[in-house]
C-alpha positions in Angstrom: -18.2 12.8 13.3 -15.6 10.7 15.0 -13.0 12.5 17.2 -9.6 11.3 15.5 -5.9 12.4 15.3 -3.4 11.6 12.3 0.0 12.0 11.8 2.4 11.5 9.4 6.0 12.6 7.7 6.5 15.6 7.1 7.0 15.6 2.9 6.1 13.0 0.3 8.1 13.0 -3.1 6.6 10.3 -5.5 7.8 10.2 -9.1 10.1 7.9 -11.5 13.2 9.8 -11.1 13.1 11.4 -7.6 16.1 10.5 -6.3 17.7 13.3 -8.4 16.2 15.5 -5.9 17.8 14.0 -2.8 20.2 16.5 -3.1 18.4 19.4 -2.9 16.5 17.4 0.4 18.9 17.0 2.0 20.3 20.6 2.2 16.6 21.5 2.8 17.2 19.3 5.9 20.8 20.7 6.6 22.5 17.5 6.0 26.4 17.5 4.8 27.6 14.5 6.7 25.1 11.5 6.2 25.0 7.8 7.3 23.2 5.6 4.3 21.5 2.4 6.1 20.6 -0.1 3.8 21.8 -4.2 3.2 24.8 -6.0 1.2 21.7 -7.2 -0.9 21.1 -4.0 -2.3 24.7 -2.8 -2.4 25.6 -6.0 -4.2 22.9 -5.6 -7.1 23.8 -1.7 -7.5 20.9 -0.4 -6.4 22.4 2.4 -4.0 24.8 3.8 -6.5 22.2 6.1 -7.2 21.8 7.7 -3.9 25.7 7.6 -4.2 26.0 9.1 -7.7 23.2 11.6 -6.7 24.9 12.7 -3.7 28.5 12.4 -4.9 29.6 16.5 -4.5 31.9 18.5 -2.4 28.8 19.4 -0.3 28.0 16.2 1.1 30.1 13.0 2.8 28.0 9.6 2.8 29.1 6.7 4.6 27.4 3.5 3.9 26.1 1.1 6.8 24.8 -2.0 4.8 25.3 -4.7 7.7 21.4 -4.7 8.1 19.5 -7.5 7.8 15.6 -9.5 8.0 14.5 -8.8 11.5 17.0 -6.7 12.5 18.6 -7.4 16.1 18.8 -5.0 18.8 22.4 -5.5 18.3 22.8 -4.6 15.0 20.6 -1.3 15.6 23.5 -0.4 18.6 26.0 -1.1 16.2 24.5 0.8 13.5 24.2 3.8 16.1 28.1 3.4 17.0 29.0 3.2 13.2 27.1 7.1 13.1 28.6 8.4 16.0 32.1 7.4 14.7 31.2 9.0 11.8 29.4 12.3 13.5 26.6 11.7 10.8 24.4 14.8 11.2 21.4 12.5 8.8 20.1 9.6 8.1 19.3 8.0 5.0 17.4 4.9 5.0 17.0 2.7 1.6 15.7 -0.6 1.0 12.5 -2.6 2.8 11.1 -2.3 6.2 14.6 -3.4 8.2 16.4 -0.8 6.6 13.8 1.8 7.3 13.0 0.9 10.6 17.1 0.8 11.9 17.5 4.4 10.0 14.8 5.6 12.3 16.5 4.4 15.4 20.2 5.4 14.5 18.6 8.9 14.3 17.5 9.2 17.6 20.8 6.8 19.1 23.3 8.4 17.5 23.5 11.5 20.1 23.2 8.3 23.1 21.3 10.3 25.6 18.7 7.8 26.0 19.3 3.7 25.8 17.5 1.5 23.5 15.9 -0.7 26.3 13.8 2.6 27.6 12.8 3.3 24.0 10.2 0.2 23.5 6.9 0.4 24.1 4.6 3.6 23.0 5.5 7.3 23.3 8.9 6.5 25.4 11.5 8.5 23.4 12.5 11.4 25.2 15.2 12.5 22.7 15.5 14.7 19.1 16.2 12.8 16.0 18.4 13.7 13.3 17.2 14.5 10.0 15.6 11.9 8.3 15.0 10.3 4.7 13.3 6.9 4.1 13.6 6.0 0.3 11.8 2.3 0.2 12.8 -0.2 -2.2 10.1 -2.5 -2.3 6.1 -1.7 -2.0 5.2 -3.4 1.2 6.2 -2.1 4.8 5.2 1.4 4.8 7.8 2.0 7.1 8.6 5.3 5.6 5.5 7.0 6.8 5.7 5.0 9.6 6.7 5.7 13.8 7.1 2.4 14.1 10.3 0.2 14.3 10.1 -3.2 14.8 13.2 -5.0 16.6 14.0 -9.0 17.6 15.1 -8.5 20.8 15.8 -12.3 21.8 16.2 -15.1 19.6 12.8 -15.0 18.2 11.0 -12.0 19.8 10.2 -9.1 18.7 9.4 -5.4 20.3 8.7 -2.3 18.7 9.6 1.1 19.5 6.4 3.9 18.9 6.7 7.4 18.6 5.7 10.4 16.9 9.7 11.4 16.3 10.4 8.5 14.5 8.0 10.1 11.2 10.3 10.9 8.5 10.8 14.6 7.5 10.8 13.0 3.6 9.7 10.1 2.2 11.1 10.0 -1.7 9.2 7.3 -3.8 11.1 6.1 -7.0 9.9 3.0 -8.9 13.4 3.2 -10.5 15.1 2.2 -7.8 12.1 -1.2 -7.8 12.5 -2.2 -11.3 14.0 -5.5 -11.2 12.9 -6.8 -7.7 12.3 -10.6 -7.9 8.5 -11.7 -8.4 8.0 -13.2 -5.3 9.6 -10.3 -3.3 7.1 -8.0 -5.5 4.3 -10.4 -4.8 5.2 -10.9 -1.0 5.7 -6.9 -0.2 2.7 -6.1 -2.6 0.1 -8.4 -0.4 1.7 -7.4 3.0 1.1 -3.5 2.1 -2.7 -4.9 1.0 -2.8 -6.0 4.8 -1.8 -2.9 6.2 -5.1 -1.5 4.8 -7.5 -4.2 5.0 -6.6 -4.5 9.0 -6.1 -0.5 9.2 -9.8 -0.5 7.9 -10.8 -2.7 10.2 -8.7 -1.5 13.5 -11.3 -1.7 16.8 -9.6 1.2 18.4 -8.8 3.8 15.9 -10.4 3.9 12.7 -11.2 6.9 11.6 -12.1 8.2 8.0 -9.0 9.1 7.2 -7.2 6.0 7.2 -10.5 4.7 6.2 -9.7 6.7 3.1 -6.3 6.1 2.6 -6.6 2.1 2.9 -9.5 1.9 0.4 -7.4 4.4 -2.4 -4.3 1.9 -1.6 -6.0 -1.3 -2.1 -7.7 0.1 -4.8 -4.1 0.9 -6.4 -2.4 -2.4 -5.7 -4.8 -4.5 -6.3 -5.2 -3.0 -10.1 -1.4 -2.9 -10.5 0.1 -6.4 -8.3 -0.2 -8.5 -11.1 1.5 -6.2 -13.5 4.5 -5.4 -11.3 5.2 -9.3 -10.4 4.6 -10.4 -14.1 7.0 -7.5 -15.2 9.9 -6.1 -13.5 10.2 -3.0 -15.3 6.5 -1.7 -15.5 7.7 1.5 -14.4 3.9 3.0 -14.3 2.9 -0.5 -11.9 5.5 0.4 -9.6 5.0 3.9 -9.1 1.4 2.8 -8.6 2.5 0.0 -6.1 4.8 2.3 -3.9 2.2 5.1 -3.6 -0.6 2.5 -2.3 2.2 0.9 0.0 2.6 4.1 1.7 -0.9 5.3 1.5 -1.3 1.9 3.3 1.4 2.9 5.8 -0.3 5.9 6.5 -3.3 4.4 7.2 -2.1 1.7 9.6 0.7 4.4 11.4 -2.8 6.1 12.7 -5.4 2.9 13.0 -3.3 0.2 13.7 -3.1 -3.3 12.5 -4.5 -6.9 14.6 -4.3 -10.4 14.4 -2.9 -10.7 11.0 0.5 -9.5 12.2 0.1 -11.3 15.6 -0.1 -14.5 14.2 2.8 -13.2 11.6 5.5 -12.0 13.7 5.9 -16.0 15.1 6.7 -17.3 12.1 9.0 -14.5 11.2 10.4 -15.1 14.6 11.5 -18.8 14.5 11.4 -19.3 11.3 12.8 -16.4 9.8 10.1 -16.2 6.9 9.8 -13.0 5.6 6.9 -10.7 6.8 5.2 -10.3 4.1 5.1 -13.4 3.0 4.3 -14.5 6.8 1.0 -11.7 6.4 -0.1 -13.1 3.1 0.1 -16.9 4.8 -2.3 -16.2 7.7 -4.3 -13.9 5.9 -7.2 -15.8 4.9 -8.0 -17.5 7.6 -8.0 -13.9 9.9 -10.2 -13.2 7.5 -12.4 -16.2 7.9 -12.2 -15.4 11.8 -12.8 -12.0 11.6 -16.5 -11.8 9.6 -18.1 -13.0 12.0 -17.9 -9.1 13.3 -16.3 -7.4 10.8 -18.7 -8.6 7.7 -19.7 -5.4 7.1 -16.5 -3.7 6.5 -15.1 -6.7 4.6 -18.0 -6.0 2.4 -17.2 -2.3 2.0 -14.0 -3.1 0.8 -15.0 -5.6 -2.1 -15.2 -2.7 -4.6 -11.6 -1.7 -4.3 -10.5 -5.0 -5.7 -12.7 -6.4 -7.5 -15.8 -5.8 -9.9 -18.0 -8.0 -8.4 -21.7 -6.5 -6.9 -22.9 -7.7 -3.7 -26.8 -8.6 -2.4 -25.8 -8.1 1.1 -22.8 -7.9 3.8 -22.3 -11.4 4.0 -22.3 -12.5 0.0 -19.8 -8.9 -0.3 -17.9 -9.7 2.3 -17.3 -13.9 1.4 -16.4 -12.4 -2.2 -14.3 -10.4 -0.9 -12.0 -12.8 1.2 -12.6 -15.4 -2.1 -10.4 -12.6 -4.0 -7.4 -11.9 -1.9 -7.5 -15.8 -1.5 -7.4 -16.1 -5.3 -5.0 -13.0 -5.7 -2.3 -14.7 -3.4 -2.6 -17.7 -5.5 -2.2 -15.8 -9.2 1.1 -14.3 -7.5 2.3 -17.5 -7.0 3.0 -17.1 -2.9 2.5 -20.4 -0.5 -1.0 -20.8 0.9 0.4 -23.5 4.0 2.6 -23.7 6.4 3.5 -27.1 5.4 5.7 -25.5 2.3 7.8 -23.6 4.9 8.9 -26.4 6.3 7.1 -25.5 9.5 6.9 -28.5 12.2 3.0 -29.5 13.2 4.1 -30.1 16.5 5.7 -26.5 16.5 1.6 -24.7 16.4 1.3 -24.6 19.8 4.0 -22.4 20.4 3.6 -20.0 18.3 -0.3 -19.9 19.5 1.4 -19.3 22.2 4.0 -16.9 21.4 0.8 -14.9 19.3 -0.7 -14.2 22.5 2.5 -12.0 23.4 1.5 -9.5 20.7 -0.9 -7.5 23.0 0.0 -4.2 21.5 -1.7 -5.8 18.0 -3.9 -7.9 19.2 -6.2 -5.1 21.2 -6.7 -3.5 17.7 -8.2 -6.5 16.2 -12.1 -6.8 15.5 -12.6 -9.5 17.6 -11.0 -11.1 20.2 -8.2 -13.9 19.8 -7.9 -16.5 22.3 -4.9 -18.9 22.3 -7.2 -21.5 21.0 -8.2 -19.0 18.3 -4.9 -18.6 17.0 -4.0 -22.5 17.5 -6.6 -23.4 15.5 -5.9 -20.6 12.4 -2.7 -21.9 12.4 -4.2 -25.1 11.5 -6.0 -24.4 9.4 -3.3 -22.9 6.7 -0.9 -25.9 8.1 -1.8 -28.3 4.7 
């Protein structure tokens, strides 16, 4: 048996309808004065006037930060954590996708300013409590609400994360109500970046274990049978329920066997070019794969019957099928297959080989080893 440990939040609620309970959560938690993190996206189309409406009694006071955005920057996290101490929040709420999620978590442990940001990057270097914490994701893709990660740019297009066991959630509340609606290619884009998180927590070098093992083959198994039906219709409440619980299972998964070259060679393009990370995952996808069978054939393989029918003969015909299918499913969600359509520069691959090979903390967990050339040459690959 292999030797593994696994953490995650504390509480998962996951039902249409949920965030009628946020009430009850949060006194559970002991919150009365709460910060809400999310973006003017979401405020604009309405979507938080449920957690508002929900929360709107004499018990509870919620101010509303919404000045996230993609890629959040390290200043906009310490402004976040200024906007909660002027407030003396005593919770967190975070609501929307990954950037939401990922400031909420560090507000929570800024907002008492006993420890700076710059000492918090890296793995295991907060020394501080949080405050109590909700995550309440609006799209199925990051995982961030089962998460201890938060990702951060901390230059003009670096990024950094900060890891730690305190940055789990107490809840995570999962509510396709608060999905319906979401633009196809957002649904698409988030749908086949959650799909990553389990394909590359399955494969992780260092740290797969069978439980993530488990957890990444339910959730591909659950997005892959529901994807199509969520991007093709908004409001397929019973897709999106589907959707969100595979995202997190998938965040659970990669929170405990973490993910490789896929979101090395990802980050980059999110980076300079500000494409958004899912979409930037489902780009390079493929061709990771490609790289990857060489040693990871037979896990590839293992994971064919989680999306797909299809019997194999042997490693190699399960695990080619198996790459054919995500290829094919990124093309009947109607995402770009080339860097090319996002107006990426040919001359720019280089440098973001280049800046790949800064992503040391991914890279390790990757099956095989990825050389600068490596990455050049993936990158041109999905160039046209």
């Amino acid at each position: 048996m292999t030797s593994f440990t696994f953490e995650t939040c504390h509480k998962i609620v996951c039902e249409p309808g949920a965030i009628e309970t946020l009430p009850a959560l949060c006194r559970d938690l002991g919150m009365h004065r709460i910060v809400l993190v999310t973006d003017k996206g979401l405020v604009s189309a309405g979507l938080i006037q449920p957690v508002i409406d929900a929360l709107d009694t004499e018990a509870f006071s919620v101010s509303v930060y919404d000045d996230i955005q993609a890629d959040p920057p390290d200043d906009v996290v310490l402004a976040a954590a200024k906007f909660a101490r002027d407030h003396d929040v005593d919770g967190v709420i975070g609501l929307g996708g990954g950037s939401s999620m990922d400031v909420a978590k560090l507000i929570s442990v800024l907002k008492e300013a006993k420890q700076p940001l710059s000492e918090m990057y890296g793995v295991g270097n907060i020394n501080v409590d949080r405050l109590p914490l909700i995550q309440v994701p609006t799209t199925a893709g990051t995982g961030s609400e089962v998460t201890p990660i938060s990702i951060i740019t901390t230059g003009e297009a670096t990024k950094m994360g900060v890891v730690s066991p305190c940055l789990l959630p107490d809840v995570a509340l999962l509510d396709a109500n608060l999905t319906t609606g979401l633009p196809p290619h957002v649904t698409a884009a988030t749908g086949i970046d959650a799909m990553v998180h389990a394909i590359e927590a399955y494969t992780s070098k260092i740290k797969k274990n069978p439980y993530s093992d488990m957890l990444a083959k339910q959730a591909l198994t659950l997005m892959s049978r529901h994807i199509v039906a969520a991007v093709e219709d908004g409001d397929n409440v019973e897709a999106r329920q589907a959707m969100l619980l595979g995202a997190m299972m998938a965040g659970q998964a990669f929170a405990n066997a973490p993910v490789g070259a896929v979101h090395a060679l990802a980050y980059p393009l999110g980076g300079h070019y500000h494409i958004p990370h899912g979409l930037s995952n489902s780009l390079v996808l493929p061709p990771v794969l490609r790289f990857n069978a060489e040693v990871a054939e037979q896990h590839y393989a293992e994971l064919l019957p989680t999306v797909a029918s299809d019997s194999y003969s042997s490693s190699r015909t399960g695990c080619n099928a198996f790459i054919s299918h995500m290829e094919q499913l990124i093309t009947q969600v109607e995402l770009p297959t080339t860097l090319e359509e996002m107006a990426i520069q040919e001359q720019d691959l280089p440098m973001l080989a280049s800046d790949a090979m800064e992503q040391e903390r991914l890279l390790i967990n990757n099956p095989r080893d990825v050389t600068e050339t490596d990455a050049l040459a993936i990158y041109n690959e999905i160039y046209a």
